[in-house]
Residue, then its C-alpha position, 0 to 999 in steps of 0.5 A: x165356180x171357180x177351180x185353180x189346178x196346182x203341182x202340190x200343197x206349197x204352190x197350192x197355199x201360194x196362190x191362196x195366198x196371193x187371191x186373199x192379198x189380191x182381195x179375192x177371197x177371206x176365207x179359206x178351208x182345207x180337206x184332204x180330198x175334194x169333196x161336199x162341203x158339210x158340217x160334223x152335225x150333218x155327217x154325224x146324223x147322215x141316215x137319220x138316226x133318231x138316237x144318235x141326234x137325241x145323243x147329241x142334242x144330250x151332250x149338248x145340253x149337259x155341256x151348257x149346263x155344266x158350263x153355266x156352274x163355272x164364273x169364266x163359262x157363265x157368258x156362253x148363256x148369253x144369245x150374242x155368245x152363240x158362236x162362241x159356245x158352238x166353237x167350242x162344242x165343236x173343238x171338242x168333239x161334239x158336231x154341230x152345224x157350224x163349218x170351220x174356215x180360217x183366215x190363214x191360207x197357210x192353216x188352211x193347207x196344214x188340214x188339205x194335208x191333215x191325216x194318218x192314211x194318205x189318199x190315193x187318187x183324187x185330189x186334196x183342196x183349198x176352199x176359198x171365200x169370199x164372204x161378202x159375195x156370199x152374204x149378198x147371194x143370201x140376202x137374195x135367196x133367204x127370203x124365197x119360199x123354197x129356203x124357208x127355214x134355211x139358214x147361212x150365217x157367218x161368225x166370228x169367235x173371241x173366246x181368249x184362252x182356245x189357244x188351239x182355235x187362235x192358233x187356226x185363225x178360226x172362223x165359223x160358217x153357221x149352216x143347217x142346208x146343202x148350201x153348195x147348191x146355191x153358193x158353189x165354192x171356189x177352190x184350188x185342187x192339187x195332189x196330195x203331197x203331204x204337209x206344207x213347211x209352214x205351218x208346222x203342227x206344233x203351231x196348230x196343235x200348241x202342246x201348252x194349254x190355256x188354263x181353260x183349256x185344261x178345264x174343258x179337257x178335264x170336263x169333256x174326258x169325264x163325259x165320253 
């Protein structure tokens, strides 16, 4: 595992930056502090609460359902648009086992930096990845008795009308295990010293919605 140290966030994308041009990485995540690198579905299920997965796998369910009745959703239905309705799911508020990353170095700054109570000590971090090294680690792994049933996938999404997701740049790592204690990631730590110039929010968070968009918001403030 590789670990870069910098004096603040703008240094810290910076460097991404350079590490992905250098081809060094593709892959880049922000967290505002450093930490296990989990998914929502993970977080969301720590200390084995029975009801709370049978709550999701409910929200889930409707949500597929209610999208199989609208013409532009129908296509989420089909196998090789998996990632695309988990995407979605997880936008919107419903965990999955699916971790955010972009291809942004910058995007990845603005979520190292992303919060209403800044932390005091620690450090904030950039994750960097390198995607074909961890497919080649994998590849030699999945098929050992002791990751029978684990699971490490990489999607991409093409789901038109998020504009909020182009806007990140999104790309999604499918995982139901602890897969850091196979794969480490690289990461560049830094204090945290609020957000970077660019980008700025209004180009994460687009305040004009797709016509989708205004849909599932509609959909999704219905079934809180």
């Amino acid at each position: 595992m590789a670990v870069y140290e910098v004096a603040n966030i703008e240094e810290a994308i910076d460097l991404a930056n350079k590490l992905k041009n250098d081809g060094r990485y593709d892959w880049f995540r922000g967290q505002v502090q450093d930490g296990p690198l989990v998914s929502s579905h993970s977080r969301a299920s720590a200390g084995g609460d029975p009801e709370k997965r049978e709550e999701l796998v409910r929200r889930a369910a409707l949500f597929f359902n209610w999208a199989g009745t609208i013409p532009e959703l129908q296509y989420l239905q089909e196998p090789e648009h998996m990632n695309d309705l988990y995407a979605i799911i997880q936008h919107y508020g419903i965990p999955t086992h699916y971790i955010e990353f972009t291809t942004n170095p910058g995007v990845a700054g603005f979520f190292a930096a992303h919060t209403a109570t800044p932390p005091i000590g620690g450090k904030s971090c950039i994750y960097c990845l390198k995607t074909d090294d961890l497919v080649s680690v994998w590849n030699v792994l999945k098929d050992l008795d002791d990751r029978k049933g684990a699971i490490i996938e990489l999607g991409r999404i093409d789901v038109r009308n998020l504009w909020k997701l182009q806007a990140r740049e999104a790309v999604f790592l499918f995982t139901n295990y602890n897969w850091e204690i196979d794969y480490p990631m690289d990461r560049i730590l830094f204090p945290y010293s609020g957000y970077p110039s660019y980008p700025t929010r209004e180009q994460i968070y687009p305040k004009n919605k797709s016509p989708l968009e205004q849909l599932l918001s509609q959909y999704f403030s219905s079934t809180k």
